[in-house]
PAVEXBA-203478 format. One line per 8 residues: number of its first residue (from 1); for each residue x, y, z of C-alpha. Coordinates in steps of 0.001 Angstrom, whole numbers, always signed. Each point is the difference from the previous one (the first is absolute). Example, Ala and Ser with C-alpha at 12.3 -4.5 7.8 and 13.67 -1.06 7.14 Angstrom:
REM PAVEXBA-203478
1) +12300,-4500,+7800  +1370,+3440,-660
This chain:
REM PAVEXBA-203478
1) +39650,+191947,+248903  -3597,-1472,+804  -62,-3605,+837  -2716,-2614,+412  -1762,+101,+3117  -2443,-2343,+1074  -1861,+2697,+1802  -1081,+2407,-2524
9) -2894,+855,-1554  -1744,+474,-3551  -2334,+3309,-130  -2517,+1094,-2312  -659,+3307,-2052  -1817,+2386,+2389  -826,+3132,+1669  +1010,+1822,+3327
17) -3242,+85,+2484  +296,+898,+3847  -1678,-2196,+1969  -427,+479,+4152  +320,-3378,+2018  +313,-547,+3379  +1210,+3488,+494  +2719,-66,-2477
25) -266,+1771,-3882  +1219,-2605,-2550  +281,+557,-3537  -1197,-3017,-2223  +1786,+320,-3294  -1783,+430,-2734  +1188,+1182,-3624  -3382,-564,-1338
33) -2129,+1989,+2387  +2184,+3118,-350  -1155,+1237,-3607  -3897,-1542,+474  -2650,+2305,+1073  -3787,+478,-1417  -1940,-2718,-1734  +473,-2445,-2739
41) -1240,-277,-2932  -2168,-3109,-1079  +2699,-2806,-1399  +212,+300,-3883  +843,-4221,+402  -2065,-894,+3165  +1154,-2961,+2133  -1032,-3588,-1094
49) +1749,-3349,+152  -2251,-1188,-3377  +2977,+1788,-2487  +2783,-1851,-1152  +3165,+55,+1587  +2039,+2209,-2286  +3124,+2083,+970  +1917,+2900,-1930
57) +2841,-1036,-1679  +2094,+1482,-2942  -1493,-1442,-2810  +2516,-2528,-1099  -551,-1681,+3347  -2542,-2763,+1027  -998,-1730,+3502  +1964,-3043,-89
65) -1964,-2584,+2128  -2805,+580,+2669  +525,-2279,+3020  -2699,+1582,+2302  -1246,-3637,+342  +2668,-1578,+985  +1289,+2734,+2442  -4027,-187,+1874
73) +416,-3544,+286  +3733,+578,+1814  -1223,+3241,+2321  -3224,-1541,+946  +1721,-3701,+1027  +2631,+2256,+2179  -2694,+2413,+888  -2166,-2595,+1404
81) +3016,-2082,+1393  +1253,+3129,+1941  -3177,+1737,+1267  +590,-1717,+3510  +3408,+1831,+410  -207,+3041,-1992  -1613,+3605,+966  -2838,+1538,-2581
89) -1332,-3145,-1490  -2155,+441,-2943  -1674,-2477,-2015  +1460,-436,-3384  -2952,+1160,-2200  +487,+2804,+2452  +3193,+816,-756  +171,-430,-3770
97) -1857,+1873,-2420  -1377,-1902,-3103  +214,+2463,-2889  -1306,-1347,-3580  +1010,-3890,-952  +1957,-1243,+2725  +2091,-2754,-1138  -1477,-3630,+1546
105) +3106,-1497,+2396  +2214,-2818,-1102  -1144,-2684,+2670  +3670,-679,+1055  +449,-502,+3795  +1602,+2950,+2057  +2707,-451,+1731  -136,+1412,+3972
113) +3343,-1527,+785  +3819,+1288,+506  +859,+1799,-2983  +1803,-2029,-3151  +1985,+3454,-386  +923,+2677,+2690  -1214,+3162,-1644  +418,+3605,+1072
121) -2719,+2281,-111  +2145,+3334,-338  -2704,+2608,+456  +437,+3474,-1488  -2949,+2342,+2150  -995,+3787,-1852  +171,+3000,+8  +765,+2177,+3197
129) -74,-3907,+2595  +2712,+1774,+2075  -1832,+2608,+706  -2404,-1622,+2326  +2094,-3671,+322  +105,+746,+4159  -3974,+1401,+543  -761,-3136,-1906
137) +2073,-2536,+2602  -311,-2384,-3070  +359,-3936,+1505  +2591,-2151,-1291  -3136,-2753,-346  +74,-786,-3713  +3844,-1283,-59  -748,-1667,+3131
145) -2655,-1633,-1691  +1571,-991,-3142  +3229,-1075,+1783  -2254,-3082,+1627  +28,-1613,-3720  +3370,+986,-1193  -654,+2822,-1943  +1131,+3621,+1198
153) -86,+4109,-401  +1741,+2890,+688  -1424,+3629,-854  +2428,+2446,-1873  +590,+3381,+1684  -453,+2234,-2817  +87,+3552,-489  -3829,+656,+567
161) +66,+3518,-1697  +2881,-627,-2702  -436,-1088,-3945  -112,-3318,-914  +3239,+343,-1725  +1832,+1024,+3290  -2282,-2923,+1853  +1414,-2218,-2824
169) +3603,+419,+612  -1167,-975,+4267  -1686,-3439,-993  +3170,-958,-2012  +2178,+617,+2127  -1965,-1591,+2972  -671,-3532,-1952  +3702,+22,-1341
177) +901,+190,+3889  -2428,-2942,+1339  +1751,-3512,+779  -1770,-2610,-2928  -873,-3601,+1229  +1032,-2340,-2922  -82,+1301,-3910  -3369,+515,-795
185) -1329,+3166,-480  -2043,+115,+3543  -1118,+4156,+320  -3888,+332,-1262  -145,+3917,+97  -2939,+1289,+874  -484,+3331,-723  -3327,+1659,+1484
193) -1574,+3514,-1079  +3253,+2223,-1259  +2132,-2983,+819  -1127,-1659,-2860  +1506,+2491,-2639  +3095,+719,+2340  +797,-4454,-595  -580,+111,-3244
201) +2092,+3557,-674  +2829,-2621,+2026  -632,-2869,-2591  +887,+1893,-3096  +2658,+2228,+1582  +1978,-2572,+2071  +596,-3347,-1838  +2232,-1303,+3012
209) -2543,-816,+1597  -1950,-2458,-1851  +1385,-3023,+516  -1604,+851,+3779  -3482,+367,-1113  -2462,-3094,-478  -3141,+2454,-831  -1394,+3636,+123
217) -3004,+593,+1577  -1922,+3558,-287  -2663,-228,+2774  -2163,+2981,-290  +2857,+1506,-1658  -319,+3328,-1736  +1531,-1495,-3243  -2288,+2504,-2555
225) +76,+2286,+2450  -2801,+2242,+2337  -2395,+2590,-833  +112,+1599,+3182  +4001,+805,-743  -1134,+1980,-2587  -1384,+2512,+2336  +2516,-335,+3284
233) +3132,+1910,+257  +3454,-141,+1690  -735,+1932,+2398  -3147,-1837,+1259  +1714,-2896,-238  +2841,+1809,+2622  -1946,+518,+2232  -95,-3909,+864
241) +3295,+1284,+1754  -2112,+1458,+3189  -1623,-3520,+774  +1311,-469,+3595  +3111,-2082,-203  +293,-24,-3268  +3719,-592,-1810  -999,+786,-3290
249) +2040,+2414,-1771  -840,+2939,-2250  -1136,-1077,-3518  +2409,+88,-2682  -3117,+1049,-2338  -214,-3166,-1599  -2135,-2607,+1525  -3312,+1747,-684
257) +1249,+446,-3982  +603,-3864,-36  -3901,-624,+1119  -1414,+2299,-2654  -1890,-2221,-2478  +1643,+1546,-3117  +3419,-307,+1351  -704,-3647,+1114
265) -1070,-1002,-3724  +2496,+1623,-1530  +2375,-1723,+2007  -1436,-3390,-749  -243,+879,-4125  +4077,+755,+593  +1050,-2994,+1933  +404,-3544,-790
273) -679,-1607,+3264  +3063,-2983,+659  -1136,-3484,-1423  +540,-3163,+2144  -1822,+1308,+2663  -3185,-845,+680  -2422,+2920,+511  -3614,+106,+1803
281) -2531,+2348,+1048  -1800,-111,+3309  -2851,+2402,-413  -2642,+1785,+1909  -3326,+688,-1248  -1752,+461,+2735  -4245,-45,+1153  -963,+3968,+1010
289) -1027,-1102,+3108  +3579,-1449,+710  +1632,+3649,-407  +678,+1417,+3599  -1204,+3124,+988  +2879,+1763,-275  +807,-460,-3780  -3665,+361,-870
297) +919,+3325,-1470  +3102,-1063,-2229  -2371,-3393,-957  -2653,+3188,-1159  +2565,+1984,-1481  +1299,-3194,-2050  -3341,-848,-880  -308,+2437,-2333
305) +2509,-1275,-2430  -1120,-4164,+1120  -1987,-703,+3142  +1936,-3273,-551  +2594,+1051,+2294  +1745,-935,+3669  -273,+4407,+1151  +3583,+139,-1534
313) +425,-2052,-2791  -2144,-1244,-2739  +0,-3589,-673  +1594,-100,-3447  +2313,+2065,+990  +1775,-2531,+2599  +746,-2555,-3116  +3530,-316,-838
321) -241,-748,-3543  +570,-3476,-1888  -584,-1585,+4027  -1682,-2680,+1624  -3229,+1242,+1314  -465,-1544,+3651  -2783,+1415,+1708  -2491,+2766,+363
329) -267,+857,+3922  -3217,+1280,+1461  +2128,+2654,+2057  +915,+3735,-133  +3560,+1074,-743  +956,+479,+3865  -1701,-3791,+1126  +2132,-1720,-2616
337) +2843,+1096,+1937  -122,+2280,+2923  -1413,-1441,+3424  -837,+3309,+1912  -3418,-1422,+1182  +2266,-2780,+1942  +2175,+2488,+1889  -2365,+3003,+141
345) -3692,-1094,+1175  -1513,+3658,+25  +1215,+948,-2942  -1257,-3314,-1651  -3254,-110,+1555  -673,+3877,-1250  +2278,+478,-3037  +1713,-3014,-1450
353) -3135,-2242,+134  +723,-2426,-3127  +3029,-1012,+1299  -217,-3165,+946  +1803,-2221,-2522  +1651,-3498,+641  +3198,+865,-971  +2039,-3051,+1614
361) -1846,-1960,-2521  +339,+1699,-3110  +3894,+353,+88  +102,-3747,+942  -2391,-717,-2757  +1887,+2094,-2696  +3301,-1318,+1093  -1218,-3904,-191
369) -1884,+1487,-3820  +3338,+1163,-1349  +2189,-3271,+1056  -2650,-2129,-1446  +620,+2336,-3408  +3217,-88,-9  +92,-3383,+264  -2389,-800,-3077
377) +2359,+2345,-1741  +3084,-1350,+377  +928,+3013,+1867
């Protein structure tokens, strides 16, 4: 049975290029690359950060409350607080796109202090993460950071290739196995890219394990699902089996299914998501200019549906309906949450070149958002 580990690492949809470095042939995964060839067409909704900030929900659903302002004024206190001691510092207007209306913040003071409540981030990475987990050396330094105020995180080994039904049945069992400080709920998953719908299949399938969970979080999740599923297949997604060192294990021809748009909307019109747990959506809308090189071509291919899009999800499609909407983050889908720039300078100087994100900050700054929220709601 898969177990936390405090090592692991979330990964992206991609595509499988070979790249020659200092001698040796590495393959970068890369879902998105494999099926993307030729040129794309001109964006039928071009990018702009003058529309509204809608998302796609089933029509008897609503945005319940927009706290962009209030989560700015928390990530750009910490941001600024921590840009001594943290690596890939960006300013705040930087790092946060401002797409349509942006709420104004409340004015409150933010607190930079020992957390009130010790939260867990429990971190649920994509599709095919154990594929590449070793190439990637992934460091240990976001725990390390959050640990400093009280707060923690442990990644989830998952099944990187599996459904999110099977992935489901892992996170269950994992949370029902970890030790719990006091009675509070005190897990805030987090469930990036695929993660996101693998949590949520968990939510509705396994009640056990609510009275663990303070909130959800989909960051960058594939919630409504990806257009560039529609045109990947199980066997291009096996071949994320070759990367050198990889532990990943054949797919189970599911995982791609779950990341097809249709299937992802259908699953949301089925399913009542759990109430009494706070939801929120962490989302990426991106600047062109901050897509790396590498996922230029899925960015393209995406465009053609919505240019408003992170080169593997679009933006509306990372909303878990009825949430909290946090943030919108100036950064592709792999800077939100994959550090290969940090651990891999050629291939970040060449390929990965948008990178850069200050991630320290942004888990700190989400975890100090949600125990402020819970707080104001009685949670």
């Amino acid at each position: 049975m898969n177990k936390p580990s405090r090592n692991s690492v979330a990964c992206p949809l991609s595509g499988v290029i070979s790249l020659t470095m200092r001698g040796a042939c590495i393959c970068l995964a890369s879902l998105s690359a494999l099926a993307l060839t030729g040129c794309a067409s001109r964006p039928l909704m071009p990018y702009t950060t003058a529309s509204t900030p809608l998302v796609l929900v089933p029509a008897i659903q609503t945005v319940e409350q927009d706290r962009r302002g209030r989560f700015r004024e928390i990530f750009c206190e910490v941001l600024e607080a921590r840009k001594d001691s943290i690596p890939d510092y960006r300013s705040c207007d930087e790092a946060i796109s401002r797409v349509g209306q942006e709420p104004a913040g409340t004015g409150k003071a933010v607190s930079l202090g020992p957390a009130q409540r010790k939260l867990t981030t429990f971190f649920v990475p994509g599709i095919g993460w154990d594929c590449f987990s070793e190439w990637l050396a992934m460091e240990d330094t976001i725990p390390e950071h959050l640990r400093q105020y009280g707060y923690d995180m442990v990644t989830l080994d998952v099944d990187g290739l599996s459904s999110s039904e099977f992935n489901a049945r892992l996170i269950r069992d994992a949370i029902l196995e970890m030790p719990q400080e006091g009675t509070q709920p005190d897990l805030v998953l987090v469930g990036y890219s695929k993660g996101a719908p693998d949590v949520l299949e968990a939510l509705v399938s396994y009640p056990e394990i609510h009275h663990r969970v303070a909130a959800m979080v989909s960051a960058a999740g594939s919630v409504g699902g990806s257009p560039l599923a529609n045109d990947a297949s199980d066997d291009q997604l096996n071949m994320l089996q070759h990367f050198p060192g990889a532990t990943c294990k054949p797919s189970e021809e599911g995982a791609l299914n779950d990341l097809r748009p249709d299937t992802r909307k259908a699953w949301l019109a089925e399913h009542t998501l759990p109430e009494g747990i706070p939801y929120y959506s962490l989302m990426t809308f991106p600047e062109p200019e901050r897509i790396s090189s590498i996922l230029n071509s899925s960015y393209k291919k995406i465009s053609r549906v919505d240019a408003r899009n992170d080169s593997q999800v679009i933006f509306y499609d990372q909303f878990i309906p009825d949430s909290t909407l946090i943030t919108y983050l100036n950064a592709d889908h792999w800077a939100l949450a994959v550090p290969i720039a940090r651990t891999h300078d050629i291939v970040g100087e060449i390929l990965v070149d948008q990178n850069a994100f200050p991630r320290e900050a942004l888990h700190e700054a989400l975890l100090r958002f949600i125990e402020e929220d819970l707080q104001d709601r009685g949670n």
